[in-house]
C-alpha positions as CSV (number, residue, x, y, z in Angstrom):
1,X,2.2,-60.5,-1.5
2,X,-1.2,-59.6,0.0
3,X,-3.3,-56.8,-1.8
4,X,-3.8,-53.6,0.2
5,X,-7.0,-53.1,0.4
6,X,-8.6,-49.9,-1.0
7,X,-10.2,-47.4,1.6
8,X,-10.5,-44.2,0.2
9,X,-11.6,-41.1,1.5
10,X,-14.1,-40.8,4.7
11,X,-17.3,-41.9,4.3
12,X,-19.8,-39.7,2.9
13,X,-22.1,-39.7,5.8
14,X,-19.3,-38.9,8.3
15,X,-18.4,-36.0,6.4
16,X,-22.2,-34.7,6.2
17,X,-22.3,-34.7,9.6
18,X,-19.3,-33.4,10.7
19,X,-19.8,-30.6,8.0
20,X,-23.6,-29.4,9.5
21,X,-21.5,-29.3,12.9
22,X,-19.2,-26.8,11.7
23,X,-21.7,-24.5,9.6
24,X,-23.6,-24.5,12.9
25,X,-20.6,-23.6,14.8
26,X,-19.6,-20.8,12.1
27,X,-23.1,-19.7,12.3
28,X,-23.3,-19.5,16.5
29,X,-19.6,-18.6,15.8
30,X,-20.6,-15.0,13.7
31,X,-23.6,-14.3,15.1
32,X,-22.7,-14.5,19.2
33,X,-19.1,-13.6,18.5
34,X,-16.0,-14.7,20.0
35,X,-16.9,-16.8,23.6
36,X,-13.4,-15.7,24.5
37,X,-10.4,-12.7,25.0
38,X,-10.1,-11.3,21.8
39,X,-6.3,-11.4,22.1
40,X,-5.6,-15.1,22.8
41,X,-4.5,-15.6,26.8
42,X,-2.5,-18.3,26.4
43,X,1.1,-19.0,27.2
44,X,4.0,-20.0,24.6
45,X,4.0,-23.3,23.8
46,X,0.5,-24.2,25.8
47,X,-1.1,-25.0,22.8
48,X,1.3,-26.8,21.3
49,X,1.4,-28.9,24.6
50,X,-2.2,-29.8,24.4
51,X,-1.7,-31.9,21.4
52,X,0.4,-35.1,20.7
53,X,3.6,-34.7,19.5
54,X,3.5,-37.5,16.6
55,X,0.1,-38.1,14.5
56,X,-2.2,-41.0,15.3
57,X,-1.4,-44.5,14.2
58,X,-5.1,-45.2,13.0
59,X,-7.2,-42.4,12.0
60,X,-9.7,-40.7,14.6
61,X,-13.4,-39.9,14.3
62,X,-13.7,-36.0,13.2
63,X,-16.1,-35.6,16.0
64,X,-13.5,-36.3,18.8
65,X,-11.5,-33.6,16.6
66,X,-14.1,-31.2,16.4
67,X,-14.3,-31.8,20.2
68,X,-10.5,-30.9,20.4
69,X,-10.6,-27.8,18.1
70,X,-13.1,-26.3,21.1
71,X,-10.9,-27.3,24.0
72,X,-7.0,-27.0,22.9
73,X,-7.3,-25.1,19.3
74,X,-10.4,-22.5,20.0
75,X,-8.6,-21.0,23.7
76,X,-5.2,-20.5,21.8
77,X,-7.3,-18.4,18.7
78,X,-6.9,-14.2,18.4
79,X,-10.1,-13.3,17.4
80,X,-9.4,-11.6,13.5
81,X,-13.5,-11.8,13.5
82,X,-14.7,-10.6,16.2
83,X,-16.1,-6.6,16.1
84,X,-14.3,-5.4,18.3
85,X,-10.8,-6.2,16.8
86,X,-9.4,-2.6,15.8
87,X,-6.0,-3.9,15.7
88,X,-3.6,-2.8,12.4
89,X,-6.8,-3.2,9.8
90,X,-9.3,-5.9,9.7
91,X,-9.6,-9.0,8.4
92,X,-13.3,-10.3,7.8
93,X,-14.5,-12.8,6.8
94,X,-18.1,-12.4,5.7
95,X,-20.8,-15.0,5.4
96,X,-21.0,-15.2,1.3
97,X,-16.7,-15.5,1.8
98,X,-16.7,-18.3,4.1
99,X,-19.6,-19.3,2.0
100,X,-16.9,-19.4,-0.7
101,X,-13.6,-21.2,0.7
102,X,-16.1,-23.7,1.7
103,X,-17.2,-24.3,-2.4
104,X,-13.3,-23.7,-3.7
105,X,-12.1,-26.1,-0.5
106,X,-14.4,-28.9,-2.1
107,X,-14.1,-28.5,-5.6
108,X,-10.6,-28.7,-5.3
109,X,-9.4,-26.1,-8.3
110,X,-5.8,-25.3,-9.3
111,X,-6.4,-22.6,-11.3
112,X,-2.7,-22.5,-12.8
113,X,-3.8,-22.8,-16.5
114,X,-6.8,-22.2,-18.7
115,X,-7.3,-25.6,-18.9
116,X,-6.6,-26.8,-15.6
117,X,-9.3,-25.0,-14.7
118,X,-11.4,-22.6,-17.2
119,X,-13.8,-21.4,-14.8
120,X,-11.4,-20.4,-12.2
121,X,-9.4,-18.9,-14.7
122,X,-12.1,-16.9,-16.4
123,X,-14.0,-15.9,-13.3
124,X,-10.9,-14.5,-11.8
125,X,-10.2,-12.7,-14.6
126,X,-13.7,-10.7,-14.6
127,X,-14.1,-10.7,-11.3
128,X,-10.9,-8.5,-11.1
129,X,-12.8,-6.3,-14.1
130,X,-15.6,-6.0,-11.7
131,X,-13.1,-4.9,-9.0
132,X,-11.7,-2.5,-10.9
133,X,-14.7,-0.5,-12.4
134,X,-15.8,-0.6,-8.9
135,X,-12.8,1.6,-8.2
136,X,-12.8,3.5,-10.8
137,X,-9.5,2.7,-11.9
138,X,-9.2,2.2,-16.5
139,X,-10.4,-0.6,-18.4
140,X,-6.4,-0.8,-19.5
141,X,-5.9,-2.7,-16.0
142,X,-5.8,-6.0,-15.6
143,X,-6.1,-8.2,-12.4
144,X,-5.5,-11.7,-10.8
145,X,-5.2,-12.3,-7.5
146,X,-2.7,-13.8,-5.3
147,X,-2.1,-14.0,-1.7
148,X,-0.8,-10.9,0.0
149,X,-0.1,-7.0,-0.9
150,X,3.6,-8.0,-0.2
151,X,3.9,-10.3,-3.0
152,X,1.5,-8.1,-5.1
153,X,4.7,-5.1,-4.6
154,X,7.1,-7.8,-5.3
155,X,5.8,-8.7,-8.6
156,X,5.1,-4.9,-9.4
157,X,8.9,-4.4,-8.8
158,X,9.8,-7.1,-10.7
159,X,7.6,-6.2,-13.7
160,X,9.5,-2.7,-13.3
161,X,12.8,-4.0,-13.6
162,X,12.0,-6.3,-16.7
163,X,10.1,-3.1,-18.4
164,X,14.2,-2.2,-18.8
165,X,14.4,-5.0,-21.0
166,X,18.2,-3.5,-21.8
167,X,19.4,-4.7,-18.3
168,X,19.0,-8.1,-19.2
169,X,18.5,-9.3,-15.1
170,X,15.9,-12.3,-16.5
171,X,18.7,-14.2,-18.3
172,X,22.1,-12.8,-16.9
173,X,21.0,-12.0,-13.6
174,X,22.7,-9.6,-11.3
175,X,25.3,-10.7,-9.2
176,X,29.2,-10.0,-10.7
177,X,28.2,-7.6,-13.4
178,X,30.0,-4.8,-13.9
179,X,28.2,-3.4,-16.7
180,X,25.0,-3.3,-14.1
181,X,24.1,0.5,-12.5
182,X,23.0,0.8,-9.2
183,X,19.1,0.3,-9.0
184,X,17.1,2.6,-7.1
185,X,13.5,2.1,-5.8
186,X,11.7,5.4,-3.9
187,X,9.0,5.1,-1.2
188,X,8.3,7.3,2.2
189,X,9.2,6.6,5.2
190,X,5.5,5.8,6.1
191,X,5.6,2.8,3.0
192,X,4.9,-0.9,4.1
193,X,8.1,-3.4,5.2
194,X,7.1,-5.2,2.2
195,X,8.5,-2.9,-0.1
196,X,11.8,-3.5,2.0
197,X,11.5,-6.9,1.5
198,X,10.4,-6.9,-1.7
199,X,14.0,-4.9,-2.6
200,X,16.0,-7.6,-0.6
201,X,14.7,-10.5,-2.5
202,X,14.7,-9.0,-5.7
203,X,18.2,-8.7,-5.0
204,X,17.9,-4.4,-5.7
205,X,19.7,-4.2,-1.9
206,X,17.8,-2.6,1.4
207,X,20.4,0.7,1.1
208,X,19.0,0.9,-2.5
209,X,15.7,1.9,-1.1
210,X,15.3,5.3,-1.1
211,X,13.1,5.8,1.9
212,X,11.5,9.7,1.5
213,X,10.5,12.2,3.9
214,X,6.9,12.8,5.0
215,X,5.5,16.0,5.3
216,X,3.2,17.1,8.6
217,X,0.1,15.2,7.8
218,X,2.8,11.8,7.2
219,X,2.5,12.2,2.9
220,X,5.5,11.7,0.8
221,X,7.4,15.0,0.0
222,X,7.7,15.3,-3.9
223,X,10.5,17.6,-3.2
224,X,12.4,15.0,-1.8
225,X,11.5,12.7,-4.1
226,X,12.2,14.6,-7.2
227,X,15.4,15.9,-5.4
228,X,16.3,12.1,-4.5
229,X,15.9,10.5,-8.1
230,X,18.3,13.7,-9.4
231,X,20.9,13.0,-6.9
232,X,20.4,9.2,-7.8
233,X,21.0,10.0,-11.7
234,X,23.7,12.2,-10.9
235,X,26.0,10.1,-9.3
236,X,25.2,7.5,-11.9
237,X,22.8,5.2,-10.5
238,X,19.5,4.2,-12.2
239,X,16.3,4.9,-10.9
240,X,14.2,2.6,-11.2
241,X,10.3,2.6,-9.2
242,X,8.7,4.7,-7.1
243,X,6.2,3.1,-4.7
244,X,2.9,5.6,-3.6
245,X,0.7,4.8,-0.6
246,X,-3.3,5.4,-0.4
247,X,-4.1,4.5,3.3
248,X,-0.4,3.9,4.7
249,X,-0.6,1.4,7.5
250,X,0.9,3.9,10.6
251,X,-1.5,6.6,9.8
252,X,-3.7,5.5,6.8
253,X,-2.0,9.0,5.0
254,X,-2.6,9.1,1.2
255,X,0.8,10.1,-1.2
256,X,0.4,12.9,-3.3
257,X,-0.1,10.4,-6.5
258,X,-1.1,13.2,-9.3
259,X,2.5,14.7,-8.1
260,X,4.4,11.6,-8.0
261,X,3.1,10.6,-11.2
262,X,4.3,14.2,-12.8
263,X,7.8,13.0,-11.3
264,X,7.6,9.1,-12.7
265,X,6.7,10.6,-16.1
266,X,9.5,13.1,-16.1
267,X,12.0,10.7,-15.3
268,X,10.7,7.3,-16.7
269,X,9.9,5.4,-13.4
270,X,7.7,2.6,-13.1
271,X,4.9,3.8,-10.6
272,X,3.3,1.3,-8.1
273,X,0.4,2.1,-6.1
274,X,0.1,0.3,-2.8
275,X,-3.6,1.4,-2.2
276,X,-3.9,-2.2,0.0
277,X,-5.9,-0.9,2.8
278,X,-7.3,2.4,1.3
279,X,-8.1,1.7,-2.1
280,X,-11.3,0.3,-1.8
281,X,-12.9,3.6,-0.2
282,X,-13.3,4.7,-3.7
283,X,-16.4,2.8,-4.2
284,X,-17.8,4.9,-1.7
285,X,-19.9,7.7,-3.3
286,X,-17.8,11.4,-2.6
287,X,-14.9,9.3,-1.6
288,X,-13.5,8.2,-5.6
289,X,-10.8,10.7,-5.2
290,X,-8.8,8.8,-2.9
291,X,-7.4,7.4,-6.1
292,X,-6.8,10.7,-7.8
293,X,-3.6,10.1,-10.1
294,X,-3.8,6.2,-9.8
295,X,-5.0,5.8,-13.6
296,X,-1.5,6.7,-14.6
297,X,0.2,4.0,-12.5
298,X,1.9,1.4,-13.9
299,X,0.2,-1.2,-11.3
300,X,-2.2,-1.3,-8.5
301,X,-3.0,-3.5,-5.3
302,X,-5.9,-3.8,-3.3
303,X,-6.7,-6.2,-0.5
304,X,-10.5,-7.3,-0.5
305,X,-9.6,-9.2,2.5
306,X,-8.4,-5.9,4.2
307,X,-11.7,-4.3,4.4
308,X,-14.2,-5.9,1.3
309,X,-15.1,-8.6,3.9
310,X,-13.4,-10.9,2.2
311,X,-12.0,-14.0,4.2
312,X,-8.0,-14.1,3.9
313,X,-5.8,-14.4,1.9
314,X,-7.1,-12.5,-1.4
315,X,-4.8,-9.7,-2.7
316,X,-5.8,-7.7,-6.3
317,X,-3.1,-6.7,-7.9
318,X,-3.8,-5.0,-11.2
319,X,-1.0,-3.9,-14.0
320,X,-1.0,-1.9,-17.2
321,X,0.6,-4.4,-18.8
322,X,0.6,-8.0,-17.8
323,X,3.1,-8.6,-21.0
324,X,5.8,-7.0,-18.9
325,X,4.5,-9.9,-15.8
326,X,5.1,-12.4,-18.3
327,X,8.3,-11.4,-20.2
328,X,9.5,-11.6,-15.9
329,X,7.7,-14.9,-15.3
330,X,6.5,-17.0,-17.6
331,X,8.3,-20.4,-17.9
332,X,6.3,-23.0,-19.6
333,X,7.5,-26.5,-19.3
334,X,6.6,-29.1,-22.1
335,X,4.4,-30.7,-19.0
336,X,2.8,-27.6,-19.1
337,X,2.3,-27.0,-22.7
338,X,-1.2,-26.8,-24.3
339,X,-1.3,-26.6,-28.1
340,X,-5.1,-27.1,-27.7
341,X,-6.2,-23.6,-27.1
342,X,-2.7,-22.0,-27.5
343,X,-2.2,-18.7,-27.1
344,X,-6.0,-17.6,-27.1
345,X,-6.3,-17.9,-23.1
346,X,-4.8,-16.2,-20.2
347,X,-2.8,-19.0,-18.3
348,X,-2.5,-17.0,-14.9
349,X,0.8,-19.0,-13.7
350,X,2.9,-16.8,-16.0
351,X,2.0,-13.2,-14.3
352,X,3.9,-14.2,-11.1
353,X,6.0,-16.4,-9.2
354,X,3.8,-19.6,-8.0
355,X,2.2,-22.2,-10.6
356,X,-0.5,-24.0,-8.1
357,X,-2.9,-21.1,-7.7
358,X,-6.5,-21.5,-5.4
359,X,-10.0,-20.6,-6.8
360,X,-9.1,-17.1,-4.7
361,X,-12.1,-15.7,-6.7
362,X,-14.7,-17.3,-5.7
363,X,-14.9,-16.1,-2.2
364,X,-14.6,-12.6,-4.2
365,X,-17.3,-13.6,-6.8
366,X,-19.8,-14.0,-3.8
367,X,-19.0,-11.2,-1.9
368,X,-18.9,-8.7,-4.5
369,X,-22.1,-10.1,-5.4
370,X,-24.3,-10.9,-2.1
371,X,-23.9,-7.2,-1.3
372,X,-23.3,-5.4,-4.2
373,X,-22.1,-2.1,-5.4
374,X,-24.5,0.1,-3.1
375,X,-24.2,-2.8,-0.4
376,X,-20.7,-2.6,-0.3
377,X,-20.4,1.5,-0.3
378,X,-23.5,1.6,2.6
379,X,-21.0,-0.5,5.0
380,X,-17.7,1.4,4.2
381,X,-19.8,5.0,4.5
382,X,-20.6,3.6,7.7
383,X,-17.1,2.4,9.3
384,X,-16.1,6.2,8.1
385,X,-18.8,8.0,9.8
386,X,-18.1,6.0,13.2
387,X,-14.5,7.2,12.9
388,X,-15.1,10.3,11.9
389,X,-17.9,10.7,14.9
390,X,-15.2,8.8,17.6
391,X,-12.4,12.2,15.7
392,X,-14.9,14.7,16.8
393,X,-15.1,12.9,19.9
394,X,-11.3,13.3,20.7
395,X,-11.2,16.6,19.3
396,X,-13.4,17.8,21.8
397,X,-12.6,15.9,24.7
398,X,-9.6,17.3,26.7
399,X,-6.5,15.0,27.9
400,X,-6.8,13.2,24.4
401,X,-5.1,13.8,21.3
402,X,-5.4,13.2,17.5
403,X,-2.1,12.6,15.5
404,X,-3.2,11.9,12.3
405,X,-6.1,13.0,10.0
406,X,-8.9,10.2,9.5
407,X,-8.8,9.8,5.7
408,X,-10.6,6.5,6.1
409,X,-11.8,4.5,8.3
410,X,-8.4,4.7,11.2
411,X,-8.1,6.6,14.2
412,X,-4.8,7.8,15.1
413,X,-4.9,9.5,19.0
414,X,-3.0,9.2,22.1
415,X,-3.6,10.0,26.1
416,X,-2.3,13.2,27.2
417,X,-3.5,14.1,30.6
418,X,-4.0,18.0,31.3
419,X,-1.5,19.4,33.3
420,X,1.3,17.0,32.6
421,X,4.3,18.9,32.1
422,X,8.1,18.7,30.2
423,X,9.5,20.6,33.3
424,X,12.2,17.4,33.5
425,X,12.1,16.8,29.5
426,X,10.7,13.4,30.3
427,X,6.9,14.0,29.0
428,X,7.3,11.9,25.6
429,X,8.6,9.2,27.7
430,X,5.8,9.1,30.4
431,X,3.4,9.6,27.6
432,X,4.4,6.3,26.3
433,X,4.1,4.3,29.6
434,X,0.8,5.7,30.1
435,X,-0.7,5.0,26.7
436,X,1.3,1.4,26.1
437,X,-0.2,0.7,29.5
438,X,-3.9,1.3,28.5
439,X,-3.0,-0.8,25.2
440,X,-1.8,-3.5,27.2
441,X,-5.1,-3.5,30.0
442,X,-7.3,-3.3,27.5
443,X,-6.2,-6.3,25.5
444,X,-5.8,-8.3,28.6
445,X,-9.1,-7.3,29.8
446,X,-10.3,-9.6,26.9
447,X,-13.4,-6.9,25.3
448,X,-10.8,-5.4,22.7
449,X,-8.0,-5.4,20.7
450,X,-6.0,-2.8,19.9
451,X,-2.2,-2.0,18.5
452,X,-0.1,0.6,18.3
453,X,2.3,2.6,16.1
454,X,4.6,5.7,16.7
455,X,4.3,9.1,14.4
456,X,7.8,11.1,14.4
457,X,8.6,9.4,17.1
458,X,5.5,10.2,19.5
459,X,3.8,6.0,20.4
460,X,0.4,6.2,19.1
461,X,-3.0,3.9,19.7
462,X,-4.9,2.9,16.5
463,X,-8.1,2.2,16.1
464,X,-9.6,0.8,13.0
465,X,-13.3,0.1,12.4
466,X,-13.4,-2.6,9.6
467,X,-15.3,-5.6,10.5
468,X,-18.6,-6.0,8.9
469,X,-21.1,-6.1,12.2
470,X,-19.2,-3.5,13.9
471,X,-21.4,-0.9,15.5
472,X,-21.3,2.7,16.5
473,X,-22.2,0.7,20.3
474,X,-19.6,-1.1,20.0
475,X,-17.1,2.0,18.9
476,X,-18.5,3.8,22.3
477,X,-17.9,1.0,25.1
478,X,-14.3,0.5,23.6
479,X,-14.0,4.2,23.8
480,X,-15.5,4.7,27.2
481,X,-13.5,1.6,28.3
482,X,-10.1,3.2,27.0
483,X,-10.9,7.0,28.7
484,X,-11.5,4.9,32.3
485,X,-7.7,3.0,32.0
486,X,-6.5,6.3,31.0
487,X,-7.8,8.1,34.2
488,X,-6.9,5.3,36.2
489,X,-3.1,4.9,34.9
490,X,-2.6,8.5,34.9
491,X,-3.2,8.8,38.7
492,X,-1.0,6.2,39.2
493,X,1.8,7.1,36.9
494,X,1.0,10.4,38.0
């Protein structure tokens, strides 16, 4: 039997080249933006035609792949990084973040135990401490960081059913138990899908959700909540969470927490704070109140790569107690065992669900420290002011409206031309062709990218400033662009 020869990874030089290539496309990449639509023009399946449909035989040169990220990959790409996308909330990736998938990509870290890797371990771990005397938030907190807010609400539901250690769900589980009440989680209507989701894997049951009413500025009624959780006890169910929002993703509107906290102590509930787009405004000098109440939740998330410039995926999720996370999830294997350093470390696999976990914090490490406390509330002061300048803008301009107040950096409006009537109670309906019509011409027009949402029912046009080199120029040709469409598909929708 011949010996396979050994051939190892690509040569050295090969990847020294191919690497310069791509800092020096990043670099043109950032500083020209996007050569193309924002919104990717291609059709389904187009870019998926452009390459083959099994891998190569041999291996290729990275250059011709280079070569074929430009011409299939690159036309097929929505631009998440470009300045003008003020689409649902940003995602940006700043130069010390990209700085720092590139160092975690090459070191290779699986940060799953202390001693699979110390430093990623213990530089998570105070990097999240940075984070959270950044926001103000108590040094009882703790962090770590995994992917997504969605899976930071799932684990804060799951610590909130294992804090009722008497239900016994870790070891007996749920399904066929009579002796089981009817679990009951409380959010508003205005709350994330994740927290639906998170309810349907957990196995707690979508109708189980107790979704809330909003009051007229789109906040959670405590009313209704307290009035909900009494019902809920009543007919014998168990209450169990109640999930608050700072910066809710429709209308960025900000929960009443110092009241829902009064309700969560009254009654026992496990509070959650899902602060994942709004919660970093609090660094912001004047703006710390935006977490008003949130010291006496029971956990906390924050997305850095929301709008801290921090390249996805890079969710902070902070809890009270992190025993309760590990009384859900720890599960240590003898392959896993370390009677070395024992319990004196943090092992970060047993305060959620996954075991293989990326050096996350680097990226955050470098960000948090390229710019800085002051650097970092200069550029959020600044997305504010341009959406609080483009408010007064619609305020005063007629055949526009507001829906929603700007708490942060959003701006909630839609086109209402004067002297359309509801003579024919068809207004709300013409109102939405005309504004999902200016949506839909702007985006295809390529210089922007916006979405949309609908408040009590009326279809609404977002726009959120987020990305780190947008400017107040770039806030006033999308504006200027949008008021044109608008004049030009109300005279034809007429």
């Amino acid at each position: 039997m011949s010996e396979t020869p050994f051939e190892g990874d690509m040569p050295v030089t090969e990847f020294r080249e191919a690497g310069h290539r791509i800092v020096d496309w990043i670099a043109d990449y950032l500083e020209q933006g996007p050569r193309a639509p924002i919104l990717a023009a291609v059709r389904p399946g187009e870019v998926a035609a452009g390459l083959p449909e099994a891998a190569p035989e041999e291996g290729r040169p990275l250059a011709e792949m280079l070569d074929e990220f430009q011409t299939v990959l690159y036309p097929g790409l929505t631009h998440w990084n470009s300045p003008r996308f003020m689409a649902y909330f940003p995602s940006v990736a700043s130069g010390p973040g990209i700085l720092g998938e590139m160092l975690a990509a090459g070191i290779g870290q699986n940060a799953m135990l202390w001693r699979t890797s110390p430093a990623g371990t213990e530089l998570e771990l105070r990097v999240l401490d940075w984070l959270r005397d950044l926001l103000g938030l108590p040094e009882v907190f703790r962090g770590h960081i995994v992917d997504t807010a969605s899976i930071s609400s799932f684990l804060a539901m799951a610590a909130a059913r294992e804090a009722r250690s008497d239900l016994q769900v870790r070891t007996r589980g749920m399904a066929g138990r009579t002796d089981l009440p009817v679990l009951n989680v409380y959010a508003s209507e205005e709350a994330h899908s994740s927290i639906e989701k998170g309810v349907i894997a957990l196995g707690i049951g979508q109708e189980n959700l107790r979704k809330i009413p909003t009051d007229e500025v789109f906040r959670m009624r405590v009313d209704a909540l307290r009035q909900a959780v009494e019902e809920d006890r009543a007919a014998g169910r168990l209450p169990l969470a109640v999930v608050a929002t700072v910066g809710t993703t429709s209308s960025t509107s900000i929960d009443p927490v110092p009241e829902i906290a009064e309700v969560c102590a009254e009654h026992g509930l496990w509070l959650h704070v899902d602060a994942a787009y709004g919660g970093v405004a609090a660094i912001v000098p004047g703006h710390e109140q935006v977490l008003a109440g949130c010291e006496r939740a029971d956990s906390l998330v924050v997305n850095p790569h929301k709008w801290l410039f921090t390249p996805m995926d890079c969710s902070a999720f902070f809890v009270r107690d992190p025993a309760l996370l590990k009384a859900a999830f720890s599960l240590v294997p003898e392959y896993l065992t370390s009677r070395s350093v024992g319990d004196e470390v943090v092992n970060l696999m047993d305060w959620g669900v996954q075991l293989g976990r990326r050096f996350r914090a680097l990226k955050l490490w470098l960000v948090l420290s390229r710019f800085g406390r002051q650097g970092l509330a200069r550029r959020l002061a600044y997305h504010i002011q341009l959406a609080r300048e483009l408010a007064d803008r619609i305020d005063a301009q007629p055949g526009v409206e507001r829906l929603a107040p700007v708490n942060f950096a959003t701006v909630c409006f839609r086109f209402q031309p004067e002297g359309w009537t509801d003579e024919d109670g068809d207004l709300e309906a013409r109102l939405e062709r005309l504004n999902a019509a200016v949506m839909e011409k702007a985006n295809a027009g390529g210089e922007v990218f916006l979405s949309h949402t609908k408040l009590k029912g009326r279809y609404t046009l977002r726009l959120s400033i987020g990305h780190i080199r947008t400017t107040r120029e770039d806030v006033t040709a999308v504006w200027e662009l949008l008021t044109r469409l608008a004049e030009e598909e109300a005279a034809r929708i007429g």
